[in-house]
C-alpha positions in Angstrom: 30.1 -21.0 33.7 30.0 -17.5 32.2 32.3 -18.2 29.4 30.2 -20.9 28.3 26.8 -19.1 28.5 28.5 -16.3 26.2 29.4 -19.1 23.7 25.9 -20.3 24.0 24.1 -17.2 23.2 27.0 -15.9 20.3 26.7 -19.3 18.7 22.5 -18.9 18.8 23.4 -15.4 17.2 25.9 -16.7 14.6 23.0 -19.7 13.4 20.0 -16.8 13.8 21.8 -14.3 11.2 23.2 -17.0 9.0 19.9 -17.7 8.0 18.7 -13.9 7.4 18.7 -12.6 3.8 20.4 -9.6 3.3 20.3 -9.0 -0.2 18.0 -6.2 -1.5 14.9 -7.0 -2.7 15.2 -6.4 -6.7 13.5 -6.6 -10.2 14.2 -6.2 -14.0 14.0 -3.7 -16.2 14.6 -4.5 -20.1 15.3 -1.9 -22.1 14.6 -2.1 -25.8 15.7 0.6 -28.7 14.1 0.9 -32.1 16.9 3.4 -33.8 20.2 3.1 -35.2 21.5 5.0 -32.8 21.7 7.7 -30.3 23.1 11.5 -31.3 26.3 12.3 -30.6 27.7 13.0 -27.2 23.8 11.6 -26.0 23.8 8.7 -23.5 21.2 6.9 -21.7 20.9 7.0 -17.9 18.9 4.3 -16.1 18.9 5.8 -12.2 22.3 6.0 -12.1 23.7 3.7 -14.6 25.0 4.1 -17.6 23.7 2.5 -21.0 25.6 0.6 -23.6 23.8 -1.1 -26.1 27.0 -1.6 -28.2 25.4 -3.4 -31.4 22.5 -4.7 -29.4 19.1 -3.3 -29.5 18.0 -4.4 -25.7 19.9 -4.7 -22.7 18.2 -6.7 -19.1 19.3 -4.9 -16.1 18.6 -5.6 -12.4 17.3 -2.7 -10.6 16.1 -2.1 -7.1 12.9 -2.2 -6.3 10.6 1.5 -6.2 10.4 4.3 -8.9 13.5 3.8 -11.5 13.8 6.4 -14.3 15.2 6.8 -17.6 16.9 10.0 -18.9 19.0 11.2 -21.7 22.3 13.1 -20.9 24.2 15.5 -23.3 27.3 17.2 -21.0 26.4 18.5 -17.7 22.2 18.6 -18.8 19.7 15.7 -18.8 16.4 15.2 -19.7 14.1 13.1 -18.1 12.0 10.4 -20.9 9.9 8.5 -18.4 9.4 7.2 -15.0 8.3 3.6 -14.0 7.5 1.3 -11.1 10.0 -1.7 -10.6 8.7 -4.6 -8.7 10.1 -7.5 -6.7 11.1 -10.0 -9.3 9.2 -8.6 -12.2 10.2 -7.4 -15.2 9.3 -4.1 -16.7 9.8 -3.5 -20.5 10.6 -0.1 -21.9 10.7 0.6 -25.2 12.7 3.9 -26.8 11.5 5.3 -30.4 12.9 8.4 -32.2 9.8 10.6 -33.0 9.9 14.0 -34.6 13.6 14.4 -33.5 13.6 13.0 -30.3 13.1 10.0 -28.0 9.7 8.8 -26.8 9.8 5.9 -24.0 6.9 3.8 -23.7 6.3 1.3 -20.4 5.0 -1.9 -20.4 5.2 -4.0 -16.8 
């Protein structure tokens, strides 16, 4: 009789969690460029991933959802271009330009 009430209650927890969601909740950035092309030895950090544009001049990426930013690394330094808000199944556009020698980043959500 105890055997079966343990089956009961792990097959009630099996069907209960097969029905949770555990993904994380996520949204989308899109990051656009308006240059040829970055300076040498330059790269362009999103949190903590890398950007490649290749011969694009946008990339879509899927980001977690709270405060992403967007920096520039050359070697060990980095420099922070801007800070935005990315929201459950939204998309956020940001936009880089090369003013006056460097990068400006402009948000629109």
């Amino acid at each position: 009789m105890r055997l079966k009430l343990t089956c009961a209650v792990l097959a009630a927890l099996a069907v209960g969690l097969a029905g949770c969601d555990w993904r994380e909740e996520t949204g989308f950035v899109e990051v656009k460029k308006s240059f040829a092309s970055l300076a040498v030895g330059d790269t362009l950090v999103l949190n903590e991933t890398m950007l490649d544009f290749g011969t694009r001049s946008s990339l879509v990426i899927q980001q977690p959802t709270g405060t992403a930013g967007l920096q520039v690394r050359r070697g060990e330094t980095s420099r922070k271009l801007c800070e935005f808000a990315v929201r459950k199944n939204r998309m956020v556009t940001v936009t880089l330009a090369a003013a006056n020698g460097g990068l400006r980043c402009s948000v629109q959500s």
